[in-house]
C-alpha positions, 0 to 999 in steps of 0.5 A: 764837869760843868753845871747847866743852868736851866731857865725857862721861856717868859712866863708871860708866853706860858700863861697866855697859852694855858687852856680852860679845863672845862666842865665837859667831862662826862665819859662820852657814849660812843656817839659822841665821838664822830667817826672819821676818815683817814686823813692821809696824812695831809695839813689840814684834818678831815674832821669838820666839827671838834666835841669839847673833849677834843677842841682842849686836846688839841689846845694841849697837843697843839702848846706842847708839841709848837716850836716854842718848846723847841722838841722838849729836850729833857734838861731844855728851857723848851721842856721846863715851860711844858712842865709849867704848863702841865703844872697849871693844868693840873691846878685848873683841874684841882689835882691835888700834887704829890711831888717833892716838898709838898709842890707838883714837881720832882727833880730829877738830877741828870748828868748829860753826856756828850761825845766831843769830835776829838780824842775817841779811839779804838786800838787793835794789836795782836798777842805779838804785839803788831797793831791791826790798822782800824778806821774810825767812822769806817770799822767803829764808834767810840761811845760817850762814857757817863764813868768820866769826861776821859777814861781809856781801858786797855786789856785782852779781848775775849768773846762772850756771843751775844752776851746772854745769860740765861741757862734755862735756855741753853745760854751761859757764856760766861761758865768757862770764860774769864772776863775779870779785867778783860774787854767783852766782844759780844754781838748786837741783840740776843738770839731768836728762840726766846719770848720777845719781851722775855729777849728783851729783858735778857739783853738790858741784863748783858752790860750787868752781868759782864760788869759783875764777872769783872769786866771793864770795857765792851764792844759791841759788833754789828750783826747783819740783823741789827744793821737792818734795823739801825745802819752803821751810819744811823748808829754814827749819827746818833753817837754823834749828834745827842748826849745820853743822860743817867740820873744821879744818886744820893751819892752824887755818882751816875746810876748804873748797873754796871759800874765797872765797865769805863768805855765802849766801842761799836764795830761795824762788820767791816770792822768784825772782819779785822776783829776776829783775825786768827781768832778761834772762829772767822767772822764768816765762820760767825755769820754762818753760824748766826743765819739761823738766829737761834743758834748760840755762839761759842764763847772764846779769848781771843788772841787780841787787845784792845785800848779803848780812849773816850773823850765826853763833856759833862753837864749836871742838869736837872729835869723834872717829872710832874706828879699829881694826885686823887684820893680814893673814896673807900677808907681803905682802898684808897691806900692803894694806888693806880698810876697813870703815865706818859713822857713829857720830853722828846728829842729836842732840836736836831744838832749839826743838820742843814735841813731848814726845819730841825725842831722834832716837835713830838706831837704824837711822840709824846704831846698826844700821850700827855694831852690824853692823860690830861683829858683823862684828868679832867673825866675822872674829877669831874665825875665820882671819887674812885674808890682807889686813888690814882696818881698821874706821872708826867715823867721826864727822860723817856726818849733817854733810856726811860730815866724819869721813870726809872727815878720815881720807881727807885724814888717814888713820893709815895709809899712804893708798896701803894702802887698796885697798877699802872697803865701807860700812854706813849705815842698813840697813833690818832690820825685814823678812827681806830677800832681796837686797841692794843694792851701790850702786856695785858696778858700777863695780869689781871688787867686784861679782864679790866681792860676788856670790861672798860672798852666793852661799852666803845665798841672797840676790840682789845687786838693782838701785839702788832710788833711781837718781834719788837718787845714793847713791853719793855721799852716804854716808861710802865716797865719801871714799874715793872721793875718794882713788881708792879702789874703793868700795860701800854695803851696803843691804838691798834691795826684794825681800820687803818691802823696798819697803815698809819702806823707804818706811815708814822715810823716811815716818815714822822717817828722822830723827825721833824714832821712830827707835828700837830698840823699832819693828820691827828684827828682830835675827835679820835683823840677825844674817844681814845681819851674816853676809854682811858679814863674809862679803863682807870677807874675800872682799875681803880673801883673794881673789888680786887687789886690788879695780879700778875698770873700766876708764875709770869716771866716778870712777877718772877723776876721783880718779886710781883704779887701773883694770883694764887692759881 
């Protein structure tokens, strides 16, 4: 295992590059915003005069999202320089810090886990002992291990479906299979027929459950549904050309909920086809039965077993998240606290690529989240205390699994029973003059109310899940809050007024890619209203009489131990 130093650029470059905080911070009326077309995603915007607001967001998205910081790979010389710069911000704007040790900064220790070319290989043989030829690249892909830089599992396989533990809907597949020192194949994502955010939450349980019940390894097989989403070849590319990372505890040893399973491999379907030779049920006899996607599968053992070699390289590197700090004015709701969130890091450089542009510069993933929460800043000290504090995480390792998030609900620098709200920006799509918003989530506390009531005064409606097949509620940096209980939303723009379109244009064409930058159609006077409304929506959470609750009985309150409305 080898340690990474991480240095950041000249400090001369960041200081050079640090904007005003400015004193405009008023809540603009809806008129101060300028409505704007759609700017067809072209280098030049069609915007002709910028507000105040929106000349220093564009400075901040415009820093953030530039090749110096090179894509803002947590644990990078590129990220460290955009947590300097936010760090100076936060002292311009005169938000107190709430870091470790006094400072703005928490560390996040991380190991960065690496596939190497050589040494990952998956071995089929049959009960009698005859090997069932499988190609690498072609049938499977070994995955990099955070359980060690080499480990290798070998025992009988046994099929657990989809892996989904969930009675009330019919799904135990565990109940008369023993997984204990055994391989679990299980199929890619969960049956249809549950909630999405619900399915969602069901499918980040199946590695925990496996592992608990014993087992040491999985893999994982590709089913028609998730090679629409991600081809065979995506998934080899990933595993391939970036490191997964995990946070390191106290312990010195990788967090994780399933400490038991040392390796893993993802079969394509071609390969399934090899897999469940002789088994219980065929892989076409399997496909059939998945066309109706809400139909379980039978779990089975199955007459194989399988080796499982992977071979990583271990970096411990640190990240880190940038915390700051207002103070509540009531003597005492201002022990109460509503955090406000947005990832810092995106993906970095793209490795092992001939294109002539391979930094992803992230200006809407998630330079433009950052640079709101920074104008939110500004509004809300500009103006009068609220009567809650609120506390404003730039966390690190989003694009990781949500790790620097997940490190400051499991080790936050503040009370954890104080955080009573948390409202999150990730990706807002500003290159069109949105008319809704979308709280993903907000149906399921009090904050819906709130919401509506803040936006009211924009002329912005509060609009419907565009992606209710996708779950987005537990994919961004808020479900670690969920996690503890605490009432949570996901602040989007919405599909009204063009917003279908330019949503669709950014995951076609610029969602993680290097196009992604600051010169392709964001619209800064619509970044200036959409700044406007967050800041709005906090200090409506942060003044209003009641703490944000859950409703009564919610799937998530239930599961994490949140506080609920009486009725």
């Amino acid at each position: 295992m080898r340690t990474k130093s991480i240095i950041g650029l000249a400090a001369a470059t960041l200081i050079s590059a640090c904007v005003s905080a400015g004193t405009d911070n008023t809540i603009s009326e809806p008129s101060e915003t300028q409505s704007v077309a759609q700017s067809e995603h072209k280098k030049s915007a069609v915007e002709t005069e910028l507000t105040s607001r929106a000349q220093r967001i564009k400075k901040d998205v415009t820093y953030l999202s530039s090749d110096l910081l090179e894509g803002r790979e947590a644990g990078s010389a590129g990220h460290a320089v955009a947590v300097n710069y936010v760090i100076e911000q936060f002292k311009e704007i005169g938000i107190s810090p709430m870091g470790d040790n006094g400072g703005y900064v928490q560390t996040v220790p991380l190991i960065s886990v690496m596939r190497e070319d050589e040494g990952n290989v998956l071995s089929i043989s049959s009960r009698s002992g005859e090997a069932i030829s499988l190609t690498d690249g072609e049938d499977y892909i070994v995955s990099a291990s955070s359980a060690g830089e080499q480990t290798s599992v070998e025992a009988p396989v046994v099929f657990a479906g989809y892996g989904i533990v969930a009675p009330e809907h019919g799904l135990e597949p565990y109940k008369n299979l023993d997984v204990d020192g055994k391989i679990v194949a299980i199929l890619a994502g969960s049956p249809a027929g549950i909630q999405t955010e619900e399915r969602a939450y069901y499918g980040a349980q199946v590695a925990r459950e496996m592992s608990e019940r014993g087992a040491v390894g999985v893999i994982t097989i590709e089913t028609p549904v998730r090679a629409k989403r991600v081809s065979f070849k995506q998934s080899i590319q990933r595993a391939t050309t970036s490191p997964s990372m995990k946070w390191i505890k106290a312990d010195g040893d990788a967090y994780t909920t399933s400490p038991n399973l040392k390796a893993s491999a993802y079969v394509s379907m071609v390969g399934a086809e090899k897999l469940f030779e002789g088994a219980e049920l065929s892989w076409p006899e399997i496909l059939a039965i998945i066309e109706d996607e809400t139909a379980n599968v039978s779990s089975f053992e199955m007459p194989i077993s399988a080796k499982i070699e992977q071979n990583s390289k271990h970096e411990q590197i640190t990240s880190d998240n940038v915390i700051g700090y207002i103070e509540g004015s009531d003597p005492a709701l201002k022990e109460e606290v509503i955090a406000l969130s947005a990832h810092i890091d995106h993906i970095g450089i793209t490795r092992k690529s001939m294109a002539k542009d391979v930094i992803n510069n992230g200006a809407l993933d998630n330079a433009a989240g950052v640079s709101t929460l920074l104008e939110v800043a500004r509004i809300i000290k500009s103006g009068e205390r609220p009567r809650r504090s609120i506390l404003f995480t730039v966390v690190t390792a989003e694009e990781k699994g949500l790790l620097g998030a997940q490190y400051f609900a499991q080790n936050p620098t503040i009370e954890r029973k104080r955080i009573v709200g948390n409202v999150n920006l990730d990706m807002p799509v500003l290159t069109y003059d949105f008319t809704d918003v979308v709280a993903f989530g907000g149906e399921r506390s009090t904050m819906k109310a709130a919401i509506e009531d803040a936006i009211a005064d924009f002329g912005v409606s509060l609009g419907e899940d565009p992606f209710p097949a996708q779950g987005l509620f537990t994919r961004s940096d808020h479900y670690r809050f969920v996690e503890i209980g605490v009432p949570s939303v996901f602040l989007a723009t919405g599909f009204e007024n063009g917003g279908e379109e330019a949503w669709s244009n950014h995951f076609a064409n610029n969602y993680h890619k290097p196009s992604d930058e600051v010169d392709n159609g964001v619209l800064f006077n619509v970044a200036d209203k959409f700044a406007s409304i967050n800041a709005k929506i906090a200090i409506t959470l942060a003044n209003q009489d009641d703490r944000p609750l859950w409703i009564k009985d919610d799937f998530f309150a239930l599961r994490f131990g949140g506080e609920m409305q009486s009725q």
